[in-house]
C-alpha positions as CSV (number, residue, x, y, z in Angstrom):
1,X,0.0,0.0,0.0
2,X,1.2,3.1,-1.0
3,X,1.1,5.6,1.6
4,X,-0.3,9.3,1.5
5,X,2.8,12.3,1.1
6,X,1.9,15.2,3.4
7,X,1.7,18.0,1.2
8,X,3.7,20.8,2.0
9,X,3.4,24.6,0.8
10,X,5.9,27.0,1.0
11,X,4.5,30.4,1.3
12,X,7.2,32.6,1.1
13,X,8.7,30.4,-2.3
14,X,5.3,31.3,-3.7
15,X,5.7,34.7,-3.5
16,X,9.2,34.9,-4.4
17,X,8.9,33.5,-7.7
18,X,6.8,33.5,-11.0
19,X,4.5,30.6,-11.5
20,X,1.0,29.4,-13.1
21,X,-1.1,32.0,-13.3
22,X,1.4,34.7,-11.2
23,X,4.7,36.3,-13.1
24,X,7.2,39.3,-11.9
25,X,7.1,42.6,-12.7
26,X,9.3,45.5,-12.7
27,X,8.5,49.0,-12.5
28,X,10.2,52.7,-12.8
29,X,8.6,55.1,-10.2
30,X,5.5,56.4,-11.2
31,X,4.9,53.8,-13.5
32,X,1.3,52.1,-13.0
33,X,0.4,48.3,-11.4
34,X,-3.3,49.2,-12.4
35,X,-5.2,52.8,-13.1
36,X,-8.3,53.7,-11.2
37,X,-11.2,52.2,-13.7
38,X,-9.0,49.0,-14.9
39,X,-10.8,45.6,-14.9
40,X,-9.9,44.1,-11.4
41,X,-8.2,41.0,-12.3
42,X,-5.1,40.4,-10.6
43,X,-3.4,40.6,-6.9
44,X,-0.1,41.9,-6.6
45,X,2.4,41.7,-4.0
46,X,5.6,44.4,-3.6
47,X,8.7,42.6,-2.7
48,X,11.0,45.4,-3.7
49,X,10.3,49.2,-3.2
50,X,7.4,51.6,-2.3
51,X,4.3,52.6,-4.1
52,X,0.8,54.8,-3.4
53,X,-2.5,54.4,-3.6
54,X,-4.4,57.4,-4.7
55,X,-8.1,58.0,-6.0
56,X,-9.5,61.3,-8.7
57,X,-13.0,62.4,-8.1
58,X,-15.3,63.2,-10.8
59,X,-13.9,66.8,-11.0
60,X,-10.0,65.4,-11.6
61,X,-8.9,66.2,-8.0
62,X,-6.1,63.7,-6.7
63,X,-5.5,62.1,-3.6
64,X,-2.7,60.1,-2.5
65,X,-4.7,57.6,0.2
66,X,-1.8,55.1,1.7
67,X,1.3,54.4,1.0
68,X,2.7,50.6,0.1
69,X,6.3,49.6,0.7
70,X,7.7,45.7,1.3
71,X,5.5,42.8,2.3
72,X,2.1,45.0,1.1
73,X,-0.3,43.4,-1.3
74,X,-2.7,45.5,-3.6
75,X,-5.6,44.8,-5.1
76,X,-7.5,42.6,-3.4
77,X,-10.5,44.0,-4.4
78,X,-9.8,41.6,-7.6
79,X,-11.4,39.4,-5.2
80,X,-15.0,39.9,-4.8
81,X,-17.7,37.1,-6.2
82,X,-18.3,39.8,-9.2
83,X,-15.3,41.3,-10.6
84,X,-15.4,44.9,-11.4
85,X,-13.3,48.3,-12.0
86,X,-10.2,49.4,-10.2
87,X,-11.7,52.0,-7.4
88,X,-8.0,53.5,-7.3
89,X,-4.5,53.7,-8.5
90,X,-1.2,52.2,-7.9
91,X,1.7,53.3,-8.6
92,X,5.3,53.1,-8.2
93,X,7.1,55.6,-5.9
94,X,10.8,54.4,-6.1
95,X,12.1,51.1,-8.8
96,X,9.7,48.2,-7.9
97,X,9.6,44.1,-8.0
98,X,6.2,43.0,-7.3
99,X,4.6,39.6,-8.1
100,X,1.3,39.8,-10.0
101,X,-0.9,36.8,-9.5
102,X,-4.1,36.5,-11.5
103,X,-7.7,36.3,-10.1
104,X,-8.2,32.7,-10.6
105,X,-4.9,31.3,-8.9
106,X,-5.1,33.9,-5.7
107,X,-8.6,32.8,-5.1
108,X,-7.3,28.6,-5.8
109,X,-4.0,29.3,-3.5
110,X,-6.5,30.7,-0.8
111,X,-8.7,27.8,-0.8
112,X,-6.3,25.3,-0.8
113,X,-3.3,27.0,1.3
114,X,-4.6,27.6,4.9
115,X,-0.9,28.8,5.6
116,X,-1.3,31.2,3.1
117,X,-4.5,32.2,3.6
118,X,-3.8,32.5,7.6
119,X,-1.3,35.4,6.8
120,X,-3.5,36.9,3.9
121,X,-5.6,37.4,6.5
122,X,-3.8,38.6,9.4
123,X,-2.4,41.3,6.0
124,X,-5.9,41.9,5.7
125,X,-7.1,42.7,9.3
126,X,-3.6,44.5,9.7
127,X,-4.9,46.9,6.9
128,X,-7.8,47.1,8.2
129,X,-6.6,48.4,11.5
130,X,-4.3,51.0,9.7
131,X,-7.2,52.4,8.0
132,X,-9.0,53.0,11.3
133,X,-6.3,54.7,12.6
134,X,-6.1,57.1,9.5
135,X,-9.6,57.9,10.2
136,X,-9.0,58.3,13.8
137,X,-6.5,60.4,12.7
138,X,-8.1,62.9,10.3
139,X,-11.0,63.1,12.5
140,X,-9.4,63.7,16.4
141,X,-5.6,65.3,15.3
142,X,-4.4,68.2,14.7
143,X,-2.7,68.4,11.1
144,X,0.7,68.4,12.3
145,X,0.3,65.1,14.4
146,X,-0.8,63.6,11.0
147,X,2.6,65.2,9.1
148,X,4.8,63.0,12.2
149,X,2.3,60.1,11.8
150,X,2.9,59.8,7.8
151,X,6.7,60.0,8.3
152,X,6.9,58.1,11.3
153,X,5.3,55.3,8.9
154,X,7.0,56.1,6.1
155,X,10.4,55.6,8.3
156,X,8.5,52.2,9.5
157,X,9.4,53.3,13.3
158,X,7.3,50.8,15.4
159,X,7.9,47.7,12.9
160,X,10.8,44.8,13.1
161,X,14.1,45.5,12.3
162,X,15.8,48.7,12.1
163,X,13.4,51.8,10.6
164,X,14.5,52.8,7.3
165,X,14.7,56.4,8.5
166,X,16.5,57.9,5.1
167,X,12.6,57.6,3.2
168,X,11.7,57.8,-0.3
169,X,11.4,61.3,-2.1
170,X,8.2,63.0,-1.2
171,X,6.9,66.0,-2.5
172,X,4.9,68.2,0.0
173,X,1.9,67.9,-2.1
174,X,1.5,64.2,-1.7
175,X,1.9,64.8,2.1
176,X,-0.8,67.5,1.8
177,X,-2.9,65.4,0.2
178,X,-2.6,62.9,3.1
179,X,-3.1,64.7,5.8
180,X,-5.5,66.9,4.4
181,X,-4.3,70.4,4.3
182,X,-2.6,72.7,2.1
183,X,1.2,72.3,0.9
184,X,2.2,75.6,2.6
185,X,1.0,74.3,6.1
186,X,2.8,71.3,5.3
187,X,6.2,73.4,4.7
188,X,5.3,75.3,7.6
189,X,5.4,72.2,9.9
190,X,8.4,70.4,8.3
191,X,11.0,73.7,8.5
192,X,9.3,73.5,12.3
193,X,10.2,69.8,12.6
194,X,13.9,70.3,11.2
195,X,14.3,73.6,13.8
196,X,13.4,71.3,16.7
197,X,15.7,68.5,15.6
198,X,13.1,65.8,15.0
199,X,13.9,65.7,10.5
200,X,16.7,66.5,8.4
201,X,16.1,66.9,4.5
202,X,17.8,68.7,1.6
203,X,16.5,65.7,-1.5
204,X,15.3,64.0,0.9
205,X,13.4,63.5,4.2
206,X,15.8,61.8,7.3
207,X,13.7,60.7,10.4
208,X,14.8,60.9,13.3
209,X,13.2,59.2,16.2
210,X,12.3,61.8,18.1
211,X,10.0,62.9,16.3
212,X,8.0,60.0,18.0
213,X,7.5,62.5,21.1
214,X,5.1,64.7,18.4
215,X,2.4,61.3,18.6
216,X,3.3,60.0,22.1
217,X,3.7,62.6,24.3
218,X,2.1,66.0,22.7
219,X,5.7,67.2,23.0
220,X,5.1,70.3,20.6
221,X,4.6,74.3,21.9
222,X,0.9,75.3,21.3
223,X,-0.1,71.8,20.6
224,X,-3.6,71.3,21.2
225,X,-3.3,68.9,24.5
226,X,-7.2,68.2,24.6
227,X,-7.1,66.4,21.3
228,X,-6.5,62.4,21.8
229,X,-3.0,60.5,20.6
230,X,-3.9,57.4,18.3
231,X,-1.7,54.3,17.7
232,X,0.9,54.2,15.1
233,X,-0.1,51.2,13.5
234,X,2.4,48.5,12.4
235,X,1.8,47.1,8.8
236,X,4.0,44.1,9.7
237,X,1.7,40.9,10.0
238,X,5.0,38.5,10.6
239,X,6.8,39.5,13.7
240,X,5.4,41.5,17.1
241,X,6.5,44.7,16.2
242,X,9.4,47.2,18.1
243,X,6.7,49.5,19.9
244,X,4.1,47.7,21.0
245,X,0.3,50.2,20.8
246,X,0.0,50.3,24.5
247,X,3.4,52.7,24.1
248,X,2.0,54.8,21.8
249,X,-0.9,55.8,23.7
């Protein structure tokens, strides 16, 4: 009698290399995975780089919604029971591998992969959780609390390993558009930031951890002390990260 071979998936193989129904792709920065209004058809996950999410109206307004680096999918949306449109765009920030996997074999590998579908998940609910604290963020803090929050994540303070604290060109605009104010305010708070020590930048932004006192501790002059600190919210979904939320209360 013959007897049964466990089967064995490895997850991070999978995602490393092309494969039925999944290739690699390489893009310049602001080149496009998908446009907003592209048939949703396809997964992708960024092994190399950072990208952006951003969204036009109906009147041609842009606005840059989250930011992707390593480890991020996008487009899961390719999942639903119906497929539709692309509700946003991705695109490249800085040069980027990613692994695009088609509809049909994301939605076969989750199915029959509970390893992979346990940290799909946990990327999901980890998403999930940022996005509540962006809204927490745009509705309770002050504008310049969001500025430190967006290039506190953007340095990936609060995740495993060292932060990357040297981060990918920025213009002011695309941090106005995060945060929701206007690109002089935005200038305003980062000449403030480098004054007090907490940034350096000439073609680019350096973060310096300091700058973590602006969320934790309300450690700016005329700071409104009434309005509530949120989490910085870890992306990470594979390893407790370095500051755990109840320090960033």
């Amino acid at each position: 009698m013959i007897g049964n071979e466990s089967h064995t998936f490895d997850t991070a193989a999978f995602l490393a290399n092309r494969g039925l129904g999944r290739k690699i792709i390489q893009l310049q920065p602001k080149q496009s995975f998908f446009s907003q209004g592209d048939p949703a058809d396809a997964v992708f996950y960024l092994q190399k780089g950072r990208a952006k999410v951003t969204v036009v109206s109906t009147a041609g307004k842009e606005a840059t919604i989250t930011l992707l680096s390593e480890g991020d999918f996008v487009g899961e949306e390719s999942l639903a029971a119906v497929p539709g449109l692309r509700l946003y765009t991705a695109a490249a920030v800085t040069a980027c591998t990613a692994l695009k996997i088609g509809r049909e074999e994301m939605a076969r590998v989750l199915r029959e992969e509970h390893e992979f579908s346990d940290l799909f998940l946990k990327f999901l609910l980890a998403r999930n959780m940022r996005t509540q604290a962006d809204l927490v963020d745009q509705l309770f803090n002050s504008s310049e609390k969001r500025l430190a929050r967006i290039l506190l994540l953007m340095a990936e303070f609060g995740q495993p390993g060292e932060p990357k604290t040297l981060i990918p060109k920025i213009s002011q605009e695309t941090l106005a558009e995060m945060i929701g104010t206007t690109r002089s305010r935005v200038s305003f708070f980062m000449n403030r930031f480098r004054k007090m020590g907490f940034i350096d930048y000439k073609d680019r932004i350096r973060v310096h951890e300091s700058l973590l006192n602006v969320v934790l501790h309300d450690r700016m002059p005329d700071d409104n002390a009434e309005k509530p600190s949120i989490y910085v919210i870890p992306r990470s979904y594979s390893k407790p990260a370095n500051v755990s939320p109840e320090e960033l209360c």
